[in-house]
N, C-alpha and C positions, 0 to 999 in steps of 0.2 A: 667661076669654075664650078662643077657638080662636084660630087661627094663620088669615092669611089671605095664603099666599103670598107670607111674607118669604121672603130669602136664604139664604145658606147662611154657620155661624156653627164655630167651635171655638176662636180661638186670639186673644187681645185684643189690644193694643196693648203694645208690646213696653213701656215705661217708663212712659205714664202709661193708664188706664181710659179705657173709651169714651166716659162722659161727659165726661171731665176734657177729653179730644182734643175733644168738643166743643165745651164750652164757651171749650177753649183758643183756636180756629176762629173760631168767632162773636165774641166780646171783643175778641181780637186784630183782626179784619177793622173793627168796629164802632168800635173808638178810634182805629185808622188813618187810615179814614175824616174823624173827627172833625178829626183834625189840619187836614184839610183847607179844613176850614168855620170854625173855632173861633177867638176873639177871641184875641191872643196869651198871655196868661195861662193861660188855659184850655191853649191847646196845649200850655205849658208842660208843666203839670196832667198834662195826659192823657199828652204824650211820658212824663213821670216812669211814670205807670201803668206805660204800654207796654212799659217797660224790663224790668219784673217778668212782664207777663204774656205778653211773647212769648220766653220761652227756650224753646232746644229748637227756636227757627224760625231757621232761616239769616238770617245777617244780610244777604244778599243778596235777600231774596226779595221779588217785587213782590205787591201786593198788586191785584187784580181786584175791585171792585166793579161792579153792575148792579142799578140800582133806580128804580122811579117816582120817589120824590121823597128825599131824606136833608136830615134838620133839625136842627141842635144849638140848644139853648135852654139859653142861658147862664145865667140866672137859676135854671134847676132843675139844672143844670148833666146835661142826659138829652139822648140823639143816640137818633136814629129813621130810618131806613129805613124803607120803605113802598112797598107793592106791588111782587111779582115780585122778591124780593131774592135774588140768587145772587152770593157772594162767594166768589172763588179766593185759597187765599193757605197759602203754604208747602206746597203737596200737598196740602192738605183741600178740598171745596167743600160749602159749607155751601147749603142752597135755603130759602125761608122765604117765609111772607105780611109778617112785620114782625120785624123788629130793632133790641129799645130797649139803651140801657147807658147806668143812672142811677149816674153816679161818686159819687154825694152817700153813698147807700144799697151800694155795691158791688156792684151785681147785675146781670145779664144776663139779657134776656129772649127769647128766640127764637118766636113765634106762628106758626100756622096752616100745616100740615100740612111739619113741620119735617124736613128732611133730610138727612146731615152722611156724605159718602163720604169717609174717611179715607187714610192713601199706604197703608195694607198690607191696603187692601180692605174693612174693617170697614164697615157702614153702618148707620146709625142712624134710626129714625123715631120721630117724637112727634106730639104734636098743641100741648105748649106743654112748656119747656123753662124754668124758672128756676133760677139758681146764682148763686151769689157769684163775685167776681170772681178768688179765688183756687181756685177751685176746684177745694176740697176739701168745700165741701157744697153738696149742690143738690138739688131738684125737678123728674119727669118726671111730666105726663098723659099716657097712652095711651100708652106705650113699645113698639117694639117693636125687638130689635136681630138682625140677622143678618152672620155674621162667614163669612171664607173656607171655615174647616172642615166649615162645614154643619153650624150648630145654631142655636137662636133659643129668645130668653126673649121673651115679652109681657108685659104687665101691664096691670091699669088706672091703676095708680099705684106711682110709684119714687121712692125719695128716697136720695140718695149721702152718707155723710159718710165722712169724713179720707181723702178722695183716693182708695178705694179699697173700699168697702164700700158693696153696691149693695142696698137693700133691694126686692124688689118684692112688691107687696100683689095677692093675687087672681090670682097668677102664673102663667106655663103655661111648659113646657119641651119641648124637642121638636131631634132631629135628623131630623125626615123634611120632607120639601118639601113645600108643600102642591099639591092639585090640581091642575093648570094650566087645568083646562076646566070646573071647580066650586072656586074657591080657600074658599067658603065650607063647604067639608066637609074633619070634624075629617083632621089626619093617619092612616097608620096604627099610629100609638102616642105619646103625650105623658102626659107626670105633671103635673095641676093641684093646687096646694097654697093654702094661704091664706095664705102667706106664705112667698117663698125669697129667700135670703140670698144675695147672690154674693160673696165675700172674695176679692180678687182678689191680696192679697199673702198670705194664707195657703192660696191655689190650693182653693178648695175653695166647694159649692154646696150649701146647706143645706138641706131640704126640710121644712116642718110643715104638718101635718095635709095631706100629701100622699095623692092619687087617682091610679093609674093605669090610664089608660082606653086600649084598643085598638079601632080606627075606632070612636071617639066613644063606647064602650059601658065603664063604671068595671067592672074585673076584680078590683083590689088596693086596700086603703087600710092606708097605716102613718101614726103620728100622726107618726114622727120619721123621714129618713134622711139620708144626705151622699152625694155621688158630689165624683170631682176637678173640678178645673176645667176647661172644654172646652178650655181652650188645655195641660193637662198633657198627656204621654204617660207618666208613671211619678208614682204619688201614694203613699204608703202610704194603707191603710185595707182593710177588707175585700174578697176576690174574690166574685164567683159561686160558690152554691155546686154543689156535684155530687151527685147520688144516686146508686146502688150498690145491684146483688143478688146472692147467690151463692147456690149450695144450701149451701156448707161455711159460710159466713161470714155468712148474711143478707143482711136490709136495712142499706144503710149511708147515711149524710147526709156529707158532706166540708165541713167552711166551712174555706177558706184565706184566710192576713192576707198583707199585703204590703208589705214595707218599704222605699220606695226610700232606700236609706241613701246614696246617691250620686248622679251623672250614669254614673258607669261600675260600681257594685258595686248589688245587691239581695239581699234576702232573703225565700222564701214561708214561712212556716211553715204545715202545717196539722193540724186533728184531724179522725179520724175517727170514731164510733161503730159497731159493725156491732151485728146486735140478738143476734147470736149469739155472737161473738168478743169482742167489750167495743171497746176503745179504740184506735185506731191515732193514731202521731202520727209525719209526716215535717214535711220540712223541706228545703230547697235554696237554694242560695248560688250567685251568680253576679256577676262581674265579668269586665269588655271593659279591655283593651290596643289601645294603638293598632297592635300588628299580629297580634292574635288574642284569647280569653278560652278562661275557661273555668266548670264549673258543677261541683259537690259535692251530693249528694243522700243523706240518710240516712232512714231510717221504722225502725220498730222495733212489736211488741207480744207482746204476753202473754196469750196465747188464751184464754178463757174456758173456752171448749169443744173440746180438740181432737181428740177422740175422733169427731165430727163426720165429720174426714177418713179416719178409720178404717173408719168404718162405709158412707160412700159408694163407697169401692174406690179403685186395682184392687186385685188380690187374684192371688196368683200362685197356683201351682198346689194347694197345701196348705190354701190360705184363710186367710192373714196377707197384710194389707195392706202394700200398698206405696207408700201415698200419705208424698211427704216432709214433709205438712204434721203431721202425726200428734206433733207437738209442743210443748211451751208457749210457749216463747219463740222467738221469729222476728223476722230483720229485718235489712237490707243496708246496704251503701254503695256507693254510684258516684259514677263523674266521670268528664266529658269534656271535652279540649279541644285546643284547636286555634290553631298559631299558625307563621306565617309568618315563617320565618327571614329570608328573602333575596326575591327575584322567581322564583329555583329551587328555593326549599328549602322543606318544610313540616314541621313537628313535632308530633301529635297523640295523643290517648290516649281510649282508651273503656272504661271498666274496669266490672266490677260483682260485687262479694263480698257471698255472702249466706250466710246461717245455713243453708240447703239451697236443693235446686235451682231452685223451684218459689216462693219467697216471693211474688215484683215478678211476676208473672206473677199469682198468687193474689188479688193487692191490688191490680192495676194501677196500679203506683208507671209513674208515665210516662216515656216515653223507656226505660224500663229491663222493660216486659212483653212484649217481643217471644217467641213461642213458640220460635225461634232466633236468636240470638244469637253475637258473637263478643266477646268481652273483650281486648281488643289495644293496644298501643305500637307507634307508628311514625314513620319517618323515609323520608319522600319528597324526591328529588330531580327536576326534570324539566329536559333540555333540548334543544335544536333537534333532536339526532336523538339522543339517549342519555335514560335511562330509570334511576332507581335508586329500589330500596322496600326497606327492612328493618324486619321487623316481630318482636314477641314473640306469641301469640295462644294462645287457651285459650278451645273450643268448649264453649258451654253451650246445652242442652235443656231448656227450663222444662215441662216434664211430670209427671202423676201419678206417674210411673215409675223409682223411684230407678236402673234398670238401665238408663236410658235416658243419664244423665248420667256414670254409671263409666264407660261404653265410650267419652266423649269424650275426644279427643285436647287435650294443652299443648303449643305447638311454640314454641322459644324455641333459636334464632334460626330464622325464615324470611326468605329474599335473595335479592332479584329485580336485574338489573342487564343492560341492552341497550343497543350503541353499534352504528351505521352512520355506514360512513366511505364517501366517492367514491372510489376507488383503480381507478384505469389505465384511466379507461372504464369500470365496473363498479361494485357494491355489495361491501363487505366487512360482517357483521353478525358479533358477537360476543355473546353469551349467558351468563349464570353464575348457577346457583344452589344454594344453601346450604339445606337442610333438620333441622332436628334435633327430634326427634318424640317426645313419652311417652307410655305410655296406660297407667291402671292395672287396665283388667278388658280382656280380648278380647272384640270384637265377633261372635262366632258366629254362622251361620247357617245349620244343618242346613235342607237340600231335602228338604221333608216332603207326601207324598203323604194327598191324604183319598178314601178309595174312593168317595166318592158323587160326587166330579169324575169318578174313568177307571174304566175298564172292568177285568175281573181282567185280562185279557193285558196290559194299560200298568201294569197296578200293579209300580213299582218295590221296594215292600217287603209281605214274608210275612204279615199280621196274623195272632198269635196268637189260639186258639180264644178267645170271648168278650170282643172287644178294640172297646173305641167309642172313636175319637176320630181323632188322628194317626200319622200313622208317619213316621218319617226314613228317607233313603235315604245307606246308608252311601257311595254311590259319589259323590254330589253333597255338597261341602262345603264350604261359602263364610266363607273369613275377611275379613269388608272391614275389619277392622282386628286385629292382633292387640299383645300385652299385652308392654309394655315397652318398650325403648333402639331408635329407627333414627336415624342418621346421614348424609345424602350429599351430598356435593359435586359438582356437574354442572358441566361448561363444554363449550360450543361454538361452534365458529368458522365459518361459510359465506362463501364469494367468488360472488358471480355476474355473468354480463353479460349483454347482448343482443342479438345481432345481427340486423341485417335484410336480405333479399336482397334482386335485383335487382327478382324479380317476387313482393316482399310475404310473403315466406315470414320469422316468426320466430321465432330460435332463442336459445335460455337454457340455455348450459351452466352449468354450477355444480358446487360441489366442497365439499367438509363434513367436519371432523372432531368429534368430542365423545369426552370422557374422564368417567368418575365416580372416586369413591373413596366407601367406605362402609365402617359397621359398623352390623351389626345386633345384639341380644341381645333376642331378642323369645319368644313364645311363644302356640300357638294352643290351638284345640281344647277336651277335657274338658268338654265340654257334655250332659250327660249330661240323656235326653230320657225322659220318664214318659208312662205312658198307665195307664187303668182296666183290667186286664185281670179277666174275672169280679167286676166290681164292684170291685173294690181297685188304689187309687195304687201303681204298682211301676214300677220302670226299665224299659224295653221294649228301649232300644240305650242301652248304657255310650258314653258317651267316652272318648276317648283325646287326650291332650296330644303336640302335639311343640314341636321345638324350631327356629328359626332363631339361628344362634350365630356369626358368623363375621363379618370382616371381609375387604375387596381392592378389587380395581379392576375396572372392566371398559371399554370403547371402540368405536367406531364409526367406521368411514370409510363415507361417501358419494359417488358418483362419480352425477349425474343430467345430464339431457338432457330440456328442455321444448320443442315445437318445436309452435305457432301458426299456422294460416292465412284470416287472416279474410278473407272475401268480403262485398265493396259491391257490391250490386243496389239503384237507384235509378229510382225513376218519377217523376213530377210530383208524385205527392201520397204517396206513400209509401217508404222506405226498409228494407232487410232486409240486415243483418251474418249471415252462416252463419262460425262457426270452428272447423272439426276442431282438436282439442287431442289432441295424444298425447305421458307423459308417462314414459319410462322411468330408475329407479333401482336402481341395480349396490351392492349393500352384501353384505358379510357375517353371519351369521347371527347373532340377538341372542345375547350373552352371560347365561349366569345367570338365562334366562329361564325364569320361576316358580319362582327358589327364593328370590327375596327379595321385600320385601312388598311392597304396591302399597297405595299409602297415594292416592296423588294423580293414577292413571290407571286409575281403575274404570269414569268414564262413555265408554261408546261407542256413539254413535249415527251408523251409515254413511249418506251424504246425497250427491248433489248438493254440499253445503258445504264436503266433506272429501273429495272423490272425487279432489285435486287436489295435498293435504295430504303433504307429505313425511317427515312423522309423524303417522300414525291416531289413535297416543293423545292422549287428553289431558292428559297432568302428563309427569314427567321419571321416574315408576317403571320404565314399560315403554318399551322401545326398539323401531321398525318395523325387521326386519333382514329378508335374502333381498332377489333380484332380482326387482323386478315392473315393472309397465307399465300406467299408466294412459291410458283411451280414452275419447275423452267427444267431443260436440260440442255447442254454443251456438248459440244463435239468440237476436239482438232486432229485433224488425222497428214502426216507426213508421211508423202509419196515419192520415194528416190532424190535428187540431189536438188534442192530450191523449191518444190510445189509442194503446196498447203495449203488446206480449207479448216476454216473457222466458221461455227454455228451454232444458233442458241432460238430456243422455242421455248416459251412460255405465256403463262398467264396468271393473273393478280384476283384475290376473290377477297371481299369483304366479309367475314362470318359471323359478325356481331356488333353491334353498334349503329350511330351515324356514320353516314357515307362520307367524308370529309370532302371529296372530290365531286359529291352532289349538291351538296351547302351553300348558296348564294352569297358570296361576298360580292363586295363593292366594285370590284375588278371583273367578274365571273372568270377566274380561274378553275379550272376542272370541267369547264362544259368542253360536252362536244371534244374530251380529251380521252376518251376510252375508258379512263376509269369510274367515269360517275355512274356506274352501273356495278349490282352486286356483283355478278362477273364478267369479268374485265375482258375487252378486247383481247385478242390474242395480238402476240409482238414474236416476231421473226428477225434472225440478220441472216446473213451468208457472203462469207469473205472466198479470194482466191489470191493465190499468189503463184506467179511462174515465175520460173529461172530468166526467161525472155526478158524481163524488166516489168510484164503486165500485172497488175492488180488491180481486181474486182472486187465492189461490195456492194449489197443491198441491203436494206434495213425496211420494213413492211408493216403494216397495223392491221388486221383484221377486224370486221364486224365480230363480235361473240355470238351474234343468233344465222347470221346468211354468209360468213366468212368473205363477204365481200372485202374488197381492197378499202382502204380508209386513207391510208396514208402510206406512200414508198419515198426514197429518197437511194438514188442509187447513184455510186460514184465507178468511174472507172480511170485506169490513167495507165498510160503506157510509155517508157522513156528506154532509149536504146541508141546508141552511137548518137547519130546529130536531132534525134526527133524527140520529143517529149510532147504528149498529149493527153487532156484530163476532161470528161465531161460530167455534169453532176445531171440527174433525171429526178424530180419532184413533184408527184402528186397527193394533191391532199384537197379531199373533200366539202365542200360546202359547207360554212358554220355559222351559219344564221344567226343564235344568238351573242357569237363572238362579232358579227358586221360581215362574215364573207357569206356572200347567197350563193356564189356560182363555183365551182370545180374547180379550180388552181392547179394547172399543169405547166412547167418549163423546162426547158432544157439549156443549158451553160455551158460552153466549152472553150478551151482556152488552147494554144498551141503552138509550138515554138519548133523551129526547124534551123538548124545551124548548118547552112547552104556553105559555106566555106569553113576555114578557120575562123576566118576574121565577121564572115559577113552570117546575120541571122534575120529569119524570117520573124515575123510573133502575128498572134491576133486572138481573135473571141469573140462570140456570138452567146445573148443571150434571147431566146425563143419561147414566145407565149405561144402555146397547143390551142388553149380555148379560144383567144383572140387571134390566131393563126398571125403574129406578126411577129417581128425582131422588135425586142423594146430595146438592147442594148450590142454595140458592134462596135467593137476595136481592129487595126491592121495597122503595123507598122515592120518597118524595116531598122536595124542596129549593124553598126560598124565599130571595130575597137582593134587595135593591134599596139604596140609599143609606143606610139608616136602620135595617135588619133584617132577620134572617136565622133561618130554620127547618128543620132537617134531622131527618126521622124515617125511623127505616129499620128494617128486619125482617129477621133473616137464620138462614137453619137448615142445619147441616152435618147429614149420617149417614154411620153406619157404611156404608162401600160391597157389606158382604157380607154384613153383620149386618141391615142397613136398619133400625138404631134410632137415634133422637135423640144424637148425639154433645154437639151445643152449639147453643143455642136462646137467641136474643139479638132484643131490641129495644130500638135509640138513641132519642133524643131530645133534641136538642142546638138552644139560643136562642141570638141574640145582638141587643143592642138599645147600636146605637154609643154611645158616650159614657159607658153606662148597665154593659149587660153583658156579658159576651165569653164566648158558649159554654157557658151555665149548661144542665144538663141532667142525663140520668139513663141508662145502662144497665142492662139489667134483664134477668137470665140468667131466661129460658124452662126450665129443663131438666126433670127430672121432677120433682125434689125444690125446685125453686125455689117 
């Protein structure tokens, strides 16, 4: 039979089954009653019952009857209610046509369109209702029961025995709601069997000769399955399972088991098959504390074929591959967790050791195949205005490219620590941090010129006669990391205050010292670079190694002067703040600038963000030194109810000293970044905001001599009833000595349309302007309502210069509540998939 617009059902009755609460309901209200009418013997009789069948009911509780007419008939010794019967009693309210209870026989009979709201929401309907008085076995026509959680059994016939074991004949199951405007049309997904079993003390729903039909149409028939009980949230038994493609690996099928071995510990184990690889078998452990958990993850296998990853690349210059799968046996372990020492303190750990670099990445062992990743131990402190992190950490790159993973750094210890104190009227802020760094290969990166980007006069290196390919330029040479021992210890102290004048003028002196100490034993370089010359592999430029070797100190004083004048202009319906900002800083010249490494201040991007910044960099490698002067002005001006623009103009000038940002380190941080020039590119943004839902922004760098454009980066995003859309626009300029020769222009947009309630559009397009291609493009469709859920999506990365297929993927991802969580398939597109 269909579902016609019961409730919503998951989770029974916490000590006795629905029926039992029924039948406990009706009995109980029906011998109450009796007492009432009955010759005193009888009362007797019945009190005696009563004793047994109302536990579990407060002995306080009254008892509500409503009924045409109530008869005990002493001779059959049978009490009858009749017409309109609704009895309230201990939290239940029982509704009925008629309500007999023959003591003789010990049975209960509830008639004609029977209905039983229980105290923790559960609700019952029959058409007739017979049980024994102890009810542990009983008789339901026409059942149908819907519970809080939102699911529902029907049948045409159910019979309960030992308190607990619900048979239904002709059954149908279902967590979706039915129709509300056609309740006689099927849900959209229910499994009808010929018989399901509900066992309600061993948590579990039995399925034979089970159909599952989605909107009313049979898709699946298994003679046998089990799902938990809808009132479980952790059962052992089988998961969903998952499908799997690789070009190295195959097709692969995943079934995972699941052991809830406790309320606080579990165990998945699963196998995999790939049709290429043979066998994979992980496994994961997890148990919760009451003030943290944690989880253990191990897989392992024995490749079939691994020469597989040999033959699909890469391939470095000679034609020996470089893939780290190219192995037999493969296979990791992780763990993480996390746990709360104190309401300050945090303690957590993410680790993952694998047989190379690329396994859990290869296999999509979860939680553990992120493309990058960090493997770390730390210890968080937080409070009201002080700050402490110390961590262990070791950067992993899950790539074809075993070159990709030596150049990562292990830094054990890293130590973060920031306090603000109120002192004298003013902020006092102190700062500390501890770095200690290994790296076993140097990260090199010769600036290599290709003649079909520039012209001969730009070409920075000679190609020899009959030479295809690349050329390095000896003069540009980028170590963003190099190989061995760095050490430093950073602290700094700042005081500031603020004053305000008579007529709104304010002022922010401030005053700043920092100290390092370090040692380094490091070592770059010897990258030695091969091209084809007249058809044959030969060195074109040798390398050369040097050395950093040394350890000392080095320090910074700061003497600054921030001085603000914000102007309110006010109308009736709009508002405008203008603030000239001008920001001058008196320091000495950085110490040791570029001769030691720069591990943690290679990103610089000048903005609006940092036009203001009393350190350009970002980490604690490089120090901002010389006398400069910052010049900007802001504007926010509010116009009637929601619109508002936000804007800021300025520019950075050097007045004295070295240029910190023209100083050649080892990374070349500050080229080609605007400020290695006494004066500084000009930096722009401009925000908007409307009531509509849209917001605009742009952010801009200019030349300082021809005002030409250098760099934009413009976002916009618009979200309104069912539509949400965001594009990002990014242009920035040729930086030869950073490695980019050609113009970088793209466009990013992402977009999401919620076409129903239930059903949503998505996608995204990323667009190369100079290479006129799409390097990257997603579309998928999503479904999700109370009952179930559907996620298929399509997504294709390329190379951005190559324009071939990098990674070519379609998901496909179920869920059917109660039933299954997420069963589905990824499926690599790629050439050889």
């Amino acid at each position: 039979m269909d579902f016609e617009g019961v409730g919503r059902s998951r989770k029974g009755t916490p000590q006795r089954s629905l029926l039992a609460a029924l039948a406990a309901g009706t009995a109980t209200c029906a011998l109450a009653l009796a007492l009432t009418t009955a010759p005193a013997a009888a009362q007797d009789a019945l009190a005696e019952r009563l004793g047994g069948i109302g536990a579990g009911v407060p002995d306080d509780a009254q008892l509500f009857l409503e009924a045409d007419t109530v008869v005990y008939d002493s001779d059959s010794q049978v009490v009858t209610a009749n017409g309109g019967v609704r009895i309230d009693y201990g939290g239940s309210r029982l509704v009925a046509r008629q309500v007999v209870y023959n003591q003789a026989t010990r049975r209960l009979v509830a008639n004609g369109s029977v209905e039983l709201v229980q105290p923790d929401g559960n609700r019952i309907f029959a058409d007739t209702v017979d049980i024994t008085d102890d009810f542990r076995e009983g008789f339901v026509r026409a059942l149908r029961i819907e519970t809080p959680e939102n699911t529902r059994f029907a049948a045409a016939d159910a019979v309960r025995e030992n308190g607990s074991v619900t048979t239904f004949e002709r059954g149908v199951y279902t967590a979706c709601e039915a129709c509300r405007e056609n309740p006689e049309r099927p849900p959209l997904w229910q499994v009808k069997a010929r018989r399901i079993i509900w066992d309600q003390q061993e948590q579990v729903v039995r399925y034979y000769g089970a159909q599952f039909e989605m909107f009313g149409l049979p898709l699946a028939y298994l003679p046998y399955f089990q799902s938990p009980d809808p009132t479980v949230k952790r059962k052992s038994g089988f998961l969903a399972p998952d499908f799997r493609s690789g070009s190295d690996t195959g097709f692969g099928v995943r079934v995972p088991y699941f052991f809830a071995i406790a309320d606080d510990k579990d165990l998945t184990v699963a196998g995999t098959y790939y049709s290429k690889q043979g066998f994979l078998a992980d496994a994961e452990y997890r148990q919760a504390f009451e003030n943290g958990g944690f989880s253990v993850t191990v897989a392992g296998i024995s490749q079939r074929d691994p020469d597989a990853f040999a033959e699909n690349g890469p391939f470095d210059i000679f034609g020996n591959s470089t893939n780290p799968g190219d192995t037999e046996n493969r296979g990791m372990i992780g763990s993480t967790g996390r746990f709360a020492l104190s309401d300050q303190w945090t303690f957590g750990w993410d680790v993952l050791a694998q047989s190379d670099q690329n396994f859990a990445a290869t296999y999509d062992i979860e939680s553990y195949d992120q493309a990058q990743r960090v493997s770390e131990v730390y210890l968080s402190g937080l409070g009201e205005r002080s700050f402490f992190d110390l961590r262990a950490q070791a950067y992993q790159l899950q790539t074809e490219n075993d070159y990709d993973q030596d150049i990562q750094p292990e830094i054990l210890p890293l130590l973060d620590y920031q306090r603000i104190e109120d002192v004298a009227g003013g902020e006092l802020e102190a700062n500390l941090n501890l770095t200690n760094l290994r790296r076993d290969r140097a990260q090199d990166n010769r600036l290599c010129v290709e003649s079909v980007f520039l012209s001969d006069k730009d070409n920075a290196c000679d190609a020899p006669a009959g030479y295809t390919g690349l050329l390095y330029r000896d003069d540009a040479f980028r170590n963003l990391g190099l190989k061995g021992d760095y050490t430093r210890l950073s602290g700094d102290v700042e005081y500031r205050r603020t004053y305000e004048t008579d007529f709104g003028l304010l002022l922010t002196p401030s005053g700043g010292l920092r100290g390092d100490v370090y040692r380094a034993d490091m070592t770059g370089g010897g990258f030695d670079n091969y091209g084809y010359v007249g058809g044959v592999l030969q060195q074109v430029i040798p390398g050369s190694e040097f050395d950093v070797n040394e350890s000392g100190t080095r320090g910074m004083a700061t003497a600054a002067l921030e001085a603000r004048y914000p102007w309110l202009i006010q109308t009736a319906t709009t508002s405008h703040v203008i603030e000239p900002i001008a920001q001058l800083l008196v320091r000495p010249d950085e110490m040791k600038a570029g001769d030691l490494p720069n591990e943690d201040a290679q990103s610089l991007v000048f903005s609006t963000a940092n036009l203001f910044s009393k350190d350009k960099f970002s980490g604690y490698d490089r120090i901002e030194g010389g006398t400069r002067a910052n010049l900007g002005v802001a504007y926010v001006g509010t116009f009637g109810t929601g619109y508002q623009v936000d804007a800021m103009f300025g520019q950075s000038y050097q007045l004295a000293g070295e240029n910190p940002f023209a100083q050649r380190d080892l990374a070349l941080t500050g080229y080609d970044s605007g400020l290695e020039t006494d004066r500084s590119d000009y930096v722009a943004s401009l925000a908007f905001t409307l009531p509509v839902g849209l917001t605009l922004g742009t952010g801009a760098r200019f030349d300082e001599k021809t005002f030409e454009v250098r760099r934009t980066d413009t976002t916009a995003a618009f979200a309104y009833e069912r539509l949400a859309v965001s594009a990002t626009h990014s242009i920035i300029d040729a930086q030869p000595d950073l490695g980019s020769y050609r113009d970088r222009q793209q466009v990013q947009t992402d977009l999401s349309f919620r076409v129903t309630d239930n059903w949503t559009a998505f996608g995204g397009v990323s667009y190369d302007i100079e290479n006129d291609a799409l390097f990257q493009k997603r579309a998928g469709i999503g479904y999700a309502d109370e009952c179930f859920s559907l996620i298929v999506q399509y997504e294709e990365t390329l190379d951005r210069y190559q324009l071939e297929p990098t990674e070519t993927t379609l998901s496909f991802k179920i869920g059917l509540r109660t039933l299954v969580d997420n069963a589905g398939f990824d499926y690599d597109l790629d050439d050889d998939g």
